[in-house]
PyMOL Python script that loads the backbone (N, CA, C, O; Angstrom):
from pymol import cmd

cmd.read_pdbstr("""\
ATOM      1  N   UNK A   1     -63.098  -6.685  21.446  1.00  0.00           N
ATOM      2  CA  UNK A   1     -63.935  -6.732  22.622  1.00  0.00           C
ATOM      3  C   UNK A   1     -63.869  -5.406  23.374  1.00  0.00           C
ATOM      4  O   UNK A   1     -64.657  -4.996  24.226  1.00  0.00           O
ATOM      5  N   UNK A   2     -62.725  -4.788  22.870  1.00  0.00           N
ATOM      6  CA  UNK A   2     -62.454  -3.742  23.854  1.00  0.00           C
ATOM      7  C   UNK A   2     -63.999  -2.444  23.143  1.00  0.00           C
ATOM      8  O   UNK A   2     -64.778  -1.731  23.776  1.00  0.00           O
ATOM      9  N   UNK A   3     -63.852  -2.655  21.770  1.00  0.00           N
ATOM     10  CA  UNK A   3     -64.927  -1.379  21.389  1.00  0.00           C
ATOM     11  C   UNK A   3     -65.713  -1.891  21.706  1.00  0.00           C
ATOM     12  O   UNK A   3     -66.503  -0.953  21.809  1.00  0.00           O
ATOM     13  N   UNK A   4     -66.456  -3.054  22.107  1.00  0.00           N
ATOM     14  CA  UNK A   4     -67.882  -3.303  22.283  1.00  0.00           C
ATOM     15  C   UNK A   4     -68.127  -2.441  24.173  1.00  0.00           C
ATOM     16  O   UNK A   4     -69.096  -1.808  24.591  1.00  0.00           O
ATOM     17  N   UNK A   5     -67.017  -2.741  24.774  1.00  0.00           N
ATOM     18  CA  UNK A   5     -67.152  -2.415  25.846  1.00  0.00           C
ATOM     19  C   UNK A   5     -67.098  -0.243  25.985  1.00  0.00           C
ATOM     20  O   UNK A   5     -67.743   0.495  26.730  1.00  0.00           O
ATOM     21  N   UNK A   6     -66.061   0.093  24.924  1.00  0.00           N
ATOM     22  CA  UNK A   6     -66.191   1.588  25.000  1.00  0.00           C
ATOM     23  C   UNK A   6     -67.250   1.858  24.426  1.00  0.00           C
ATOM     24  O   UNK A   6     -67.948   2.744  24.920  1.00  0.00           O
ATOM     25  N   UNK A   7     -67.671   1.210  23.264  1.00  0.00           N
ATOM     26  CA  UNK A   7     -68.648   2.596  22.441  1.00  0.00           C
ATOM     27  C   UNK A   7     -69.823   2.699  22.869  1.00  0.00           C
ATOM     28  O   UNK A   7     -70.402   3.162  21.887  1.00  0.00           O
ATOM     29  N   UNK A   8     -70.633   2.575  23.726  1.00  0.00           N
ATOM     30  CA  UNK A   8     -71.873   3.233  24.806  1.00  0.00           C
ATOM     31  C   UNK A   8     -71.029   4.256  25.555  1.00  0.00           C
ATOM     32  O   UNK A   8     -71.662   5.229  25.962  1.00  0.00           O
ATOM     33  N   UNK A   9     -69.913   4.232  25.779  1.00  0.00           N
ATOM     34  CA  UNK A   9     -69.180   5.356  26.615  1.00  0.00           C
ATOM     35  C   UNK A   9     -68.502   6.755  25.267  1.00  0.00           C
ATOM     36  O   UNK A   9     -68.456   7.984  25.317  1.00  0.00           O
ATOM     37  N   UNK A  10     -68.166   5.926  24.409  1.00  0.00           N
ATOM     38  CA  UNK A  10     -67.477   6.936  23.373  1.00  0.00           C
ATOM     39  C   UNK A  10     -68.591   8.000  22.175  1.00  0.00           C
ATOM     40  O   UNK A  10     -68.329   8.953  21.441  1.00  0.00           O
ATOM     41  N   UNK A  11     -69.832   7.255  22.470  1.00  0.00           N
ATOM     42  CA  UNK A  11     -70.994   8.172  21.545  1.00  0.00           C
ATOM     43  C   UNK A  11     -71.581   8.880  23.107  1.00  0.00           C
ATOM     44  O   UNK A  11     -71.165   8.611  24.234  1.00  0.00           O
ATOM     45  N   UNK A  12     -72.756   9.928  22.687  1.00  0.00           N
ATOM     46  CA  UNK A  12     -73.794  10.511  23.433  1.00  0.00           C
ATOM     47  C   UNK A  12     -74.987   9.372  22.984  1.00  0.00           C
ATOM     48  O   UNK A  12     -75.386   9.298  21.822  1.00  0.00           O
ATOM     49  N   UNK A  13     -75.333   8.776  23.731  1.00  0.00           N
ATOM     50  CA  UNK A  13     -76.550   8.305  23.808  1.00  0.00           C
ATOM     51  C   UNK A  13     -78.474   8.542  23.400  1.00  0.00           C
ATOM     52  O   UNK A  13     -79.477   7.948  23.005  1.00  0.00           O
ATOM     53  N   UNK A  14     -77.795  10.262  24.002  1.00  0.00           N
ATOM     54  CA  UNK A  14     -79.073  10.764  24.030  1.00  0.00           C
ATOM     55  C   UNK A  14     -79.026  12.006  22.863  1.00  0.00           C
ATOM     56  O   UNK A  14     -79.918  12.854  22.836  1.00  0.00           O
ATOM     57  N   UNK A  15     -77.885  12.023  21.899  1.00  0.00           N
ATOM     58  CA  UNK A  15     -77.171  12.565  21.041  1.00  0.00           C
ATOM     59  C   UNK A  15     -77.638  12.431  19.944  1.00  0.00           C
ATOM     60  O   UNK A  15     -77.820  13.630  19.735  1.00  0.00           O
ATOM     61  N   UNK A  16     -78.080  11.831  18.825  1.00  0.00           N
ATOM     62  CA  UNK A  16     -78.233  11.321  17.547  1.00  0.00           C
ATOM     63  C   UNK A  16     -77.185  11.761  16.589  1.00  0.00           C
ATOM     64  O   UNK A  16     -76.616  10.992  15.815  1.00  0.00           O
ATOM     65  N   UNK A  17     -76.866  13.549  16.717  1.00  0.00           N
ATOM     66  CA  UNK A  17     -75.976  13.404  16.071  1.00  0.00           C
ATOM     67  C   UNK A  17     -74.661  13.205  16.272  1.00  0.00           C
ATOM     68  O   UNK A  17     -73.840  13.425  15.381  1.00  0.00           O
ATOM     69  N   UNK A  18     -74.262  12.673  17.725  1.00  0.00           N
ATOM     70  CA  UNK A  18     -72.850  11.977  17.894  1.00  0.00           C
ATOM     71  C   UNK A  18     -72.541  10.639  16.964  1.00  0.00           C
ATOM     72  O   UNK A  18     -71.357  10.380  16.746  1.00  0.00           O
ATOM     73  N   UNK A  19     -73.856   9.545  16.257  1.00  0.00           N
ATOM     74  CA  UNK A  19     -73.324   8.258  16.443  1.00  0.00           C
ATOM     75  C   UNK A  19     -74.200   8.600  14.402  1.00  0.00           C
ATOM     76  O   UNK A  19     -74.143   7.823  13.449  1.00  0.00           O
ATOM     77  N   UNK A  20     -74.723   9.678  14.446  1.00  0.00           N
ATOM     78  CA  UNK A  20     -75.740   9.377  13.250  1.00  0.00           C
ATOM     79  C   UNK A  20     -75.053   9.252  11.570  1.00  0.00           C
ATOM     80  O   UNK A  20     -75.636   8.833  10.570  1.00  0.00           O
ATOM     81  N   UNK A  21     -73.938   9.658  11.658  1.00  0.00           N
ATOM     82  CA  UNK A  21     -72.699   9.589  10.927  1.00  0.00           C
ATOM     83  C   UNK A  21     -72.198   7.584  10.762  1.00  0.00           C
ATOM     84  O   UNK A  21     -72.011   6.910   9.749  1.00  0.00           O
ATOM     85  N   UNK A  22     -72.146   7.274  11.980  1.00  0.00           N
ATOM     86  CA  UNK A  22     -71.474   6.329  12.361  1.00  0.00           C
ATOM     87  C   UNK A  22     -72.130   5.185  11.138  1.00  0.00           C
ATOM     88  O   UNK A  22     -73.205   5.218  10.540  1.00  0.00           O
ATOM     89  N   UNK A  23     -70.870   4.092  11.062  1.00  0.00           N
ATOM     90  CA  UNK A  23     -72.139   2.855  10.330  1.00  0.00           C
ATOM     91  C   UNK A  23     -72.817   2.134  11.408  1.00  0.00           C
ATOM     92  O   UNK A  23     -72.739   2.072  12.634  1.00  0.00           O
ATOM     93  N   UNK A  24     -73.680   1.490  10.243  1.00  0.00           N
ATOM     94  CA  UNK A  24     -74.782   1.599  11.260  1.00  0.00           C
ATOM     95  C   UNK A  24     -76.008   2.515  11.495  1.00  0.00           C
ATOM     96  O   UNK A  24     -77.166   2.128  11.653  1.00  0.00           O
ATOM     97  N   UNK A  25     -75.733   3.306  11.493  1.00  0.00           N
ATOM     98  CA  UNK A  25     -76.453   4.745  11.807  1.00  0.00           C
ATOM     99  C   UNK A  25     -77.162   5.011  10.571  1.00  0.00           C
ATOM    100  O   UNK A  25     -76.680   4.918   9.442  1.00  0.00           O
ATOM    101  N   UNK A  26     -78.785   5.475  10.988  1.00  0.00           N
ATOM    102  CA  UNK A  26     -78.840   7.021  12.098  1.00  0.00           C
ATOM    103  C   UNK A  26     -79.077   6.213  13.214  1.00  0.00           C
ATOM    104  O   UNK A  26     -78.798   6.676  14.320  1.00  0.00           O
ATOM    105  N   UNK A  27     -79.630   4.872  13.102  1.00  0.00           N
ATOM    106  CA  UNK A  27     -80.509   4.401  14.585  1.00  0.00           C
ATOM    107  C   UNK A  27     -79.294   3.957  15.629  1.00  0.00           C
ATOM    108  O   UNK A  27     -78.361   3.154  15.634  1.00  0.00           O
ATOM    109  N   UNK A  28     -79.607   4.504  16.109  1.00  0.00           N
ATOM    110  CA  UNK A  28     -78.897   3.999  17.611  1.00  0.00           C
ATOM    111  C   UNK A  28     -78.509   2.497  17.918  1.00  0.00           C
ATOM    112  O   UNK A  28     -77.432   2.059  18.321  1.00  0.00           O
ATOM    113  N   UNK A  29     -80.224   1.519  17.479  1.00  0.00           N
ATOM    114  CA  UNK A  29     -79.825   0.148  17.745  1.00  0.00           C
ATOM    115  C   UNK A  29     -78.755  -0.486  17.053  1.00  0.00           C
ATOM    116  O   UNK A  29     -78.048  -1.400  17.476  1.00  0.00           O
ATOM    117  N   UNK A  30     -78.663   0.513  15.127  1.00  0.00           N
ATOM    118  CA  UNK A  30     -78.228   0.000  14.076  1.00  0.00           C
ATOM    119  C   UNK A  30     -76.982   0.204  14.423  1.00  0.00           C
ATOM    120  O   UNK A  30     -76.281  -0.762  14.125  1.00  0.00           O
ATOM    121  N   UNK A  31     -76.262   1.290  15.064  1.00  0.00           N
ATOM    122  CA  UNK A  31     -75.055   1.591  15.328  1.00  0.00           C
ATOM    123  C   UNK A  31     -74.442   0.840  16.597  1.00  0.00           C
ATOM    124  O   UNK A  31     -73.226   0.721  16.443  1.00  0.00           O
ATOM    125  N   UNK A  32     -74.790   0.417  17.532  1.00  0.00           N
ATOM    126  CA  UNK A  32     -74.494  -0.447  18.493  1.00  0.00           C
ATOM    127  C   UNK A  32     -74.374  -1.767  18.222  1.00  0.00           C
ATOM    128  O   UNK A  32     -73.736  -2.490  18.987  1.00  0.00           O
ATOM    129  N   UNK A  33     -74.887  -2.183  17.259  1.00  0.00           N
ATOM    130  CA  UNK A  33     -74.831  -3.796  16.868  1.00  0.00           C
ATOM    131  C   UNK A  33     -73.943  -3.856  15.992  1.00  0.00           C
ATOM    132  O   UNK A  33     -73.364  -4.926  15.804  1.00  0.00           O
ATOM    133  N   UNK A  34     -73.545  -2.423  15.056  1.00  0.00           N
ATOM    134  CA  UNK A  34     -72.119  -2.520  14.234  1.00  0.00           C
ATOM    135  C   UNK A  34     -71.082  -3.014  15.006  1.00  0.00           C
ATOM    136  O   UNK A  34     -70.441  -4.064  15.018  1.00  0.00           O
ATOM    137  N   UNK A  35     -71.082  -1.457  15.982  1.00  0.00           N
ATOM    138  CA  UNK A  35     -69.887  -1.249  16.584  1.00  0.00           C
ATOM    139  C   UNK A  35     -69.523  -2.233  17.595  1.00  0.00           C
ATOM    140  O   UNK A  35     -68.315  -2.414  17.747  1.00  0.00           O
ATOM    141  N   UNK A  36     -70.409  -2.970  18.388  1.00  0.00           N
ATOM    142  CA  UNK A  36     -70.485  -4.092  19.560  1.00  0.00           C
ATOM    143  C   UNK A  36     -70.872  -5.737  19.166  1.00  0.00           C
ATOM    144  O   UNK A  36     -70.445  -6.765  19.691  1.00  0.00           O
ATOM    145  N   UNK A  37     -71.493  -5.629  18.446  1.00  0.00           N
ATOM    146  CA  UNK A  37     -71.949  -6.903  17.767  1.00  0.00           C
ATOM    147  C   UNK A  37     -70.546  -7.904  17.822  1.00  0.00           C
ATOM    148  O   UNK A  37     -70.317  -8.806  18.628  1.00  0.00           O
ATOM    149  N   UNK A  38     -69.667  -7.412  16.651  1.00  0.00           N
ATOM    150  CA  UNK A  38     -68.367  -8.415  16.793  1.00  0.00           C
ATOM    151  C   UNK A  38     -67.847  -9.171  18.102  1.00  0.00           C
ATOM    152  O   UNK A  38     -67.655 -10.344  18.423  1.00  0.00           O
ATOM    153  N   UNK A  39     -67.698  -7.731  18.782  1.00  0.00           N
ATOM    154  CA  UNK A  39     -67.115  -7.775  20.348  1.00  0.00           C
ATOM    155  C   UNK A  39     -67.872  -8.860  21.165  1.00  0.00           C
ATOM    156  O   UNK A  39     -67.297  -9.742  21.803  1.00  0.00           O
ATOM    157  N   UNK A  40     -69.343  -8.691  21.074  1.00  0.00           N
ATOM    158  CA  UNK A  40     -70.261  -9.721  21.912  1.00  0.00           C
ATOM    159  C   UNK A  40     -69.366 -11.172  21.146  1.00  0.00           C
ATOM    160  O   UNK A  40     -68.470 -11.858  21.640  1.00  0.00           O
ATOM    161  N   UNK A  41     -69.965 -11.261  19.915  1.00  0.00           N
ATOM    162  CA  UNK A  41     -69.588 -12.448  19.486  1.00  0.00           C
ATOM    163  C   UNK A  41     -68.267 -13.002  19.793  1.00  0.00           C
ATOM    164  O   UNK A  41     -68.133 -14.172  20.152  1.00  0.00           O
ATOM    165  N   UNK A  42     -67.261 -12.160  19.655  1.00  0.00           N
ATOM    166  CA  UNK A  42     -65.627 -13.218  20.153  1.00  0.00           C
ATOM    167  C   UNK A  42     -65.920 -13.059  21.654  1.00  0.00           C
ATOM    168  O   UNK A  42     -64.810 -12.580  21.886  1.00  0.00           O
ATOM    169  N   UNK A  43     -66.291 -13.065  22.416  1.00  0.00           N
ATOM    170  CA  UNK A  43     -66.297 -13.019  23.644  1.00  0.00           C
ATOM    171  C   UNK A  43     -67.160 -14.082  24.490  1.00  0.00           C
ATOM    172  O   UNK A  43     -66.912 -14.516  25.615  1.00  0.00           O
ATOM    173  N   UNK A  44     -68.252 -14.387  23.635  1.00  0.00           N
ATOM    174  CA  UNK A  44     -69.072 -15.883  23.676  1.00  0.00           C
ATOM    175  C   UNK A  44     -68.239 -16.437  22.736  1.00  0.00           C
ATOM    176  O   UNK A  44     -68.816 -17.487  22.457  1.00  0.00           O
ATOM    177  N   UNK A  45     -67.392 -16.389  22.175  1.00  0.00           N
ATOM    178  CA  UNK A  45     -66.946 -18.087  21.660  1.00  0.00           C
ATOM    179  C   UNK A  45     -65.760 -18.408  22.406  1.00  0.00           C
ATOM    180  O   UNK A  45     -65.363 -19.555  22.612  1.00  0.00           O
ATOM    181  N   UNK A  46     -64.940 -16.826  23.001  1.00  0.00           N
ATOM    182  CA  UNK A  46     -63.826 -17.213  24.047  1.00  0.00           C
ATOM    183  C   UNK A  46     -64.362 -17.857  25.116  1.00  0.00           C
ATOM    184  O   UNK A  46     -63.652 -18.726  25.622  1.00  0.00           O
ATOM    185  N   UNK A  47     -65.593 -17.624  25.662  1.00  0.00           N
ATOM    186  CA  UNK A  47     -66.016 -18.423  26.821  1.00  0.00           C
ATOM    187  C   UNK A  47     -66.452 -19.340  26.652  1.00  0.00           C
ATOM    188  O   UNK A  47     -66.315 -20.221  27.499  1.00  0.00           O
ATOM    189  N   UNK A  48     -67.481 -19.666  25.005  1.00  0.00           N
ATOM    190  CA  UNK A  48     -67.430 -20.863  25.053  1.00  0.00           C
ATOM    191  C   UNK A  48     -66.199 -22.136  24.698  1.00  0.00           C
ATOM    192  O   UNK A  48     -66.547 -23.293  24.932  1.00  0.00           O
ATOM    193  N   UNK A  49     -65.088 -21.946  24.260  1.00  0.00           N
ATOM    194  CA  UNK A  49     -63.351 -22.049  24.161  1.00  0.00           C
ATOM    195  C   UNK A  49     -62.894 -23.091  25.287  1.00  0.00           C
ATOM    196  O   UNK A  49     -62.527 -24.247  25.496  1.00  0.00           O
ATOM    197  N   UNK A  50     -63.300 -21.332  26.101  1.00  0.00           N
ATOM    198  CA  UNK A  50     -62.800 -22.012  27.992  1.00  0.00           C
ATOM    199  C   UNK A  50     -63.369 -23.075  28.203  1.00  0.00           C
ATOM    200  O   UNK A  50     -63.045 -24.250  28.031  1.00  0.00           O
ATOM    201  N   UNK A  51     -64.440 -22.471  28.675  1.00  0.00           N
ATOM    202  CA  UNK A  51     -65.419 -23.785  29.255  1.00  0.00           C
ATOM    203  C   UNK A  51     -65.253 -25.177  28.773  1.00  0.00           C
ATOM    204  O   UNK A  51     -64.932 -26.151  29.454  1.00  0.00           O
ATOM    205  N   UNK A  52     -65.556 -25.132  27.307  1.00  0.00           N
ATOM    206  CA  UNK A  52     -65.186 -26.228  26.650  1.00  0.00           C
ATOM    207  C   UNK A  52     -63.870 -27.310  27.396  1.00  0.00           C
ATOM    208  O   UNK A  52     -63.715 -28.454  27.822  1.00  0.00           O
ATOM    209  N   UNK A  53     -63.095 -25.979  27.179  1.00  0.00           N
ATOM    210  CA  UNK A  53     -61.372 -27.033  27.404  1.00  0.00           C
ATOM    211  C   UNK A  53     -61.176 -27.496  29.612  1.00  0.00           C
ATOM    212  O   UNK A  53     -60.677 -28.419  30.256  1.00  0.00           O
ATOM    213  N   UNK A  54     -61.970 -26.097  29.974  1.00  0.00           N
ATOM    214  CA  UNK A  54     -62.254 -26.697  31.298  1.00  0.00           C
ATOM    215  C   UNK A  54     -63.066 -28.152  31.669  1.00  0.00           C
ATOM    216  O   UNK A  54     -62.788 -28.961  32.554  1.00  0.00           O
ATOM    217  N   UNK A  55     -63.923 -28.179  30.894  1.00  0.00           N
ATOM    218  CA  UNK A  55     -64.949 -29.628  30.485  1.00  0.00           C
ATOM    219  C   UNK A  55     -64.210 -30.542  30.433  1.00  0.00           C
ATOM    220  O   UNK A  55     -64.038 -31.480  31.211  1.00  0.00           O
ATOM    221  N   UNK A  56     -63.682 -30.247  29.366  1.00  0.00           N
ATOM    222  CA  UNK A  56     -62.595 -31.561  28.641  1.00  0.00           C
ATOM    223  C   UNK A  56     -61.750 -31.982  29.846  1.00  0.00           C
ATOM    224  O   UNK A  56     -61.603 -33.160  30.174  1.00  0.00           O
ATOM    225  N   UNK A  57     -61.160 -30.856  30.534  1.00  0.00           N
ATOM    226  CA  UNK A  57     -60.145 -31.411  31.502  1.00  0.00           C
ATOM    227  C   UNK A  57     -60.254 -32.109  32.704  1.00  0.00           C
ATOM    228  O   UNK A  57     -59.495 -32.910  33.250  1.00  0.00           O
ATOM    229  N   UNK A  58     -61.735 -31.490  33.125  1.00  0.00           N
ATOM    230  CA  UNK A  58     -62.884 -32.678  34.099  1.00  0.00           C
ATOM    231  C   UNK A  58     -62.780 -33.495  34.085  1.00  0.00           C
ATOM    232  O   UNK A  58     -62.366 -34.168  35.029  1.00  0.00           O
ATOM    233  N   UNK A  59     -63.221 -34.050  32.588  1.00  0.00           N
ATOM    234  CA  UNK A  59     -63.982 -35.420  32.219  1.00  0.00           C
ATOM    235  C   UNK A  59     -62.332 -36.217  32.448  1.00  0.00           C
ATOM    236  O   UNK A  59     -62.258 -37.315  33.000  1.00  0.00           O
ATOM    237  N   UNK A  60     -61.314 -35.612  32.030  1.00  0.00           N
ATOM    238  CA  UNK A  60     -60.061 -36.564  31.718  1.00  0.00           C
ATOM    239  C   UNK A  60     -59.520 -36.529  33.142  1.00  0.00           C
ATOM    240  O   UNK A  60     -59.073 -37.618  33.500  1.00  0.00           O
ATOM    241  N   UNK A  61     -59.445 -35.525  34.069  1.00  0.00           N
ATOM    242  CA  UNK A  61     -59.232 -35.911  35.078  1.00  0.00           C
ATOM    243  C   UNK A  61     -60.406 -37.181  36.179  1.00  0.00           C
ATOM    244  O   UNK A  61     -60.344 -38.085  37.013  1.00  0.00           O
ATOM    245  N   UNK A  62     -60.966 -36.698  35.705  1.00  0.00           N
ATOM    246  CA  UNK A  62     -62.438 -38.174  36.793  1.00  0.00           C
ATOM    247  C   UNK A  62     -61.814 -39.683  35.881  1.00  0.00           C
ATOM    248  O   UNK A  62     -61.538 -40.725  36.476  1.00  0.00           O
ATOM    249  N   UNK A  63     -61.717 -39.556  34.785  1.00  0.00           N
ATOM    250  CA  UNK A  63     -61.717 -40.961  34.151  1.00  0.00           C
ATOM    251  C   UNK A  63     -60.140 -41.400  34.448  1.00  0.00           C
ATOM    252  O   UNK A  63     -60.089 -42.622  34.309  1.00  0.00           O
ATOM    253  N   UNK A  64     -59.526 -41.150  34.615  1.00  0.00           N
ATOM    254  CA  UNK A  64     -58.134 -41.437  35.062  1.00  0.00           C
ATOM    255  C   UNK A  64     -58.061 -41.821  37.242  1.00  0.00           C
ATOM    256  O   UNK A  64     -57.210 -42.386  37.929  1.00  0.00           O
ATOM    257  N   UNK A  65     -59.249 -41.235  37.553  1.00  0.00           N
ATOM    258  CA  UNK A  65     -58.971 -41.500  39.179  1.00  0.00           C
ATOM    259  C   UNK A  65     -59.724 -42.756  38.984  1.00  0.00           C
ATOM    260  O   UNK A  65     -59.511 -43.645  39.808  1.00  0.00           O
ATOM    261  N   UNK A  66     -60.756 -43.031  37.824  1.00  0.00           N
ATOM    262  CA  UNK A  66     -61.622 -44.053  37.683  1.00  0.00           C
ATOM    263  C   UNK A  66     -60.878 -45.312  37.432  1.00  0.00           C
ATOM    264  O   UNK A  66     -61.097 -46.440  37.872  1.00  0.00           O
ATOM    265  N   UNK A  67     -59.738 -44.782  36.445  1.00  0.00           N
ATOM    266  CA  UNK A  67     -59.080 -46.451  35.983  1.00  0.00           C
ATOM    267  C   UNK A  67     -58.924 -47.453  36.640  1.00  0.00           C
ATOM    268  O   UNK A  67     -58.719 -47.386  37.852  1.00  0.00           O
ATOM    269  N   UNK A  68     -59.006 -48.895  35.808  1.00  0.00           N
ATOM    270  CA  UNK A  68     -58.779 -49.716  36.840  1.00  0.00           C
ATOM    271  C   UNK A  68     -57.302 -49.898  37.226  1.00  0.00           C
ATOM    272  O   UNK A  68     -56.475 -49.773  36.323  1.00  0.00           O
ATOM    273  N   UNK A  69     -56.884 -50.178  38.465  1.00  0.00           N
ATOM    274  CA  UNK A  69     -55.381 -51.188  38.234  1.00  0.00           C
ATOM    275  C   UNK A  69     -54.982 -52.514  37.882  1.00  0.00           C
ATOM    276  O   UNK A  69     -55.533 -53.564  38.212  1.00  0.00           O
ATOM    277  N   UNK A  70     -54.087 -52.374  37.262  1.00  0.00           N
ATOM    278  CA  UNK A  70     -53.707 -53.628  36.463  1.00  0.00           C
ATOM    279  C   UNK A  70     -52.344 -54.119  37.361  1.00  0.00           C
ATOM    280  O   UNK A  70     -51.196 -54.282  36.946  1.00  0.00           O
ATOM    281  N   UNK A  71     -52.845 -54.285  38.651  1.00  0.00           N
ATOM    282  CA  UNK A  71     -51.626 -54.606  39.303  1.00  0.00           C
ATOM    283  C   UNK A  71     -51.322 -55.680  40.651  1.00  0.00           C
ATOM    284  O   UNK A  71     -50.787 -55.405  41.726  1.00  0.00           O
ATOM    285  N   UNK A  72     -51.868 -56.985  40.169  1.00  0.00           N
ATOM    286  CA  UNK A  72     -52.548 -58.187  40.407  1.00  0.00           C
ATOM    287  C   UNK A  72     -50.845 -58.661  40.172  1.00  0.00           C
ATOM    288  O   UNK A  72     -50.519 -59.846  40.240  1.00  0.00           O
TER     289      UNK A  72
END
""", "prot")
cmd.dss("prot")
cmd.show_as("cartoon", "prot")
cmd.util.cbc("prot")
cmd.orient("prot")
């Protein structure tokens, strides 16, 4: 995650031949989706992870204030 976040900072942009080497490359788009692509992706499944287990912990906390008592 960390290269998805440097490499717009670690190529020239307006460069071609900083990134045209690179895989990916010569195109700019082709080289950004190498180098960042991964990074996007673990980073939506870590959040979707969280969220998930934040969800989960909702639902189990509401259904537990919900229970009935059995104490008749």
């Amino acid at each position: 995650m960390a290269r998805a976040v440097a490499e717009p900072f670690v190529i020239d942009v307006t460069d071609p031949s900083t990134y045209s080497d690179d895989w990916g490359g010569p195109a700019l788009a082709g080289v950004l989706a190498v180098h960042m692509g991964p990074g996007i992706l673990a980073a939506l499944a870590l959040f979707g992870m969280v969220r998930r287990r934040v969800t989960g912990r909702e639902l189990v906390d509401h259904a537990e204030t919900r229970a009935p008592s059995n104490s008749r």
